[in-house]
N, C-alpha and C positions, 0 to 999 in steps of 0.2 A: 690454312688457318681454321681451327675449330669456329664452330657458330656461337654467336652473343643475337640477342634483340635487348634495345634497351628503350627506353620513353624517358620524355619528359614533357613538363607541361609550363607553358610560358605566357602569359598573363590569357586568353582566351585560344592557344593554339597547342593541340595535343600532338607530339611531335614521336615517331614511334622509328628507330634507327635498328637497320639489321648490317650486321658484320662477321665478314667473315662465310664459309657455307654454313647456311640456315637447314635444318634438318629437321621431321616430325618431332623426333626428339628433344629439337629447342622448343615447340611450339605450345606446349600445353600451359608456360607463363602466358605469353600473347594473346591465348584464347582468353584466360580471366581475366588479361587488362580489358579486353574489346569486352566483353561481358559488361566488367566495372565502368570505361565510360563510356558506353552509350545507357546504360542502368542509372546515369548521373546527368550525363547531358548538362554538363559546365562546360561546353567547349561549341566556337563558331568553324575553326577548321583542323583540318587535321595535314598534318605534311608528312610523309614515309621517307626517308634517306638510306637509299640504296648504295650511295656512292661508293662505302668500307664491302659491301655485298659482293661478295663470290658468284654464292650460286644459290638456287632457292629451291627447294624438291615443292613438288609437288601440295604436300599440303602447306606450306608457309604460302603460297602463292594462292591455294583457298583461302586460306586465313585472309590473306590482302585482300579478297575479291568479296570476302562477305563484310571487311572493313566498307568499302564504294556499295555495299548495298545496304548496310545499314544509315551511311552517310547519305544516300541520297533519298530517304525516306525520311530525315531531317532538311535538307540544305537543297541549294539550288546551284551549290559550288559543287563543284568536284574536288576529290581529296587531292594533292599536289605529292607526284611521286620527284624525287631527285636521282637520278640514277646514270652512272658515266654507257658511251656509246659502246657498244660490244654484244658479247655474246646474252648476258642476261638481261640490255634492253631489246634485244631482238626475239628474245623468247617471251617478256612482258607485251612487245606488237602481238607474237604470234597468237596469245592469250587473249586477245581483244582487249586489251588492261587500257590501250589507248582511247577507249568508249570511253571506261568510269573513271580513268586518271588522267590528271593532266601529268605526261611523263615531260621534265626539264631535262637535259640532259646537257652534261660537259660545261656544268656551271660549277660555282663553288658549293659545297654541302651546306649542309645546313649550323653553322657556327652561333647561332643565338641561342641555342638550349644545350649550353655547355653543364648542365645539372641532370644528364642523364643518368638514370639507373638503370641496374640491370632488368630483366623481368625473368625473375628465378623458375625453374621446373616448378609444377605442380605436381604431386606425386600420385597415378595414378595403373590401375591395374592395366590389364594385357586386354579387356574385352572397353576398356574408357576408353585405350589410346587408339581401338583400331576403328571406334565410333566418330571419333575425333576427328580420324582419316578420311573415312566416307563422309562426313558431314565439309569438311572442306573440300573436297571434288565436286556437290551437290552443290556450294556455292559456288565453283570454276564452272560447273555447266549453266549456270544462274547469267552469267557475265556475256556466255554465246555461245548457240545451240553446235556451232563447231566444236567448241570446248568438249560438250557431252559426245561427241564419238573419240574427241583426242583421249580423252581419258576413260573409256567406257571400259579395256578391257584392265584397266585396275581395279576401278570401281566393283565389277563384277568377280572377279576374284579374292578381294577385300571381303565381299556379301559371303563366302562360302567356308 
């Protein structure tokens, strides 16, 4: 199944759904939603719903990781991931995701923010999309210094 991320927002809970495989190429909506609310700061928590989630490459999974680091420069919660048992919450362990989220798991999703939208492509050239890239591995190495060699010889090929 092609990737979607969608949000919504539910009286003070910013609810951010990915389905499907999530790819760089879904990602450039997601970065202006996280731009837009932490730049608003109307919201006390944030919940991620993994549960419709495939697989998540690499920078959708920065993206995540610099959501838990913007959120806890506010809050003293942690963001609440939902995500069923398998192969993408064992690569969320592997990530350290377990530090900055609280990961649920093999519960039911998240059914209260049935007013999701989608979050559309921004449309953006070939030297934004591969800045976008490096800048979400820079937050996956942010989350744990293991992160920065799992991912160093991307990052380092990405630079060149």
């Amino acid at each position: 199944m092609d990737g979607a991320i969608y949000s919504s927002r539910v009286d003070d809970i910013e609810y951010i759904k990915f389905c499907g495989t999530v790819r760089y190429s879904h990602c450039s909506g997601l970065e202006a939603h996280i731009d837009k609310i932490f730049g608003e700061n109307e919201f006390a928590e944030i919940v991620i719903d993994l549960k419709e989630a495939d697989i998540l490459d690499s920078t959708a999974l920065g993206l995540m990781a610099r959501i838990a680091i913007e959120f806890k420069k506010r809050s003293e919660l942690q963001p609440v991931v939902f995500v069923r048992k398998g192969e993408l919450y064992n690569i969320l362990k592997r990530v350290c995701f377990d530090q900055v989220f609280r990961l649920i798991c093999d519960e039911p999703g998240v059914d209260s923010a049935d007013n999701y939208q989608e979050l559309e492509s921004v449309s953006q050239d070939e030297q934004q999309v591969l800045n976008r890239v490096i800048e979400a591995h820079r937050y996956l190495a942010q989350i744990d210094a293991s992160n920065e060699k799992l991912f160093e010889d991307i990052t380092q090929a990405l630079k060149k």
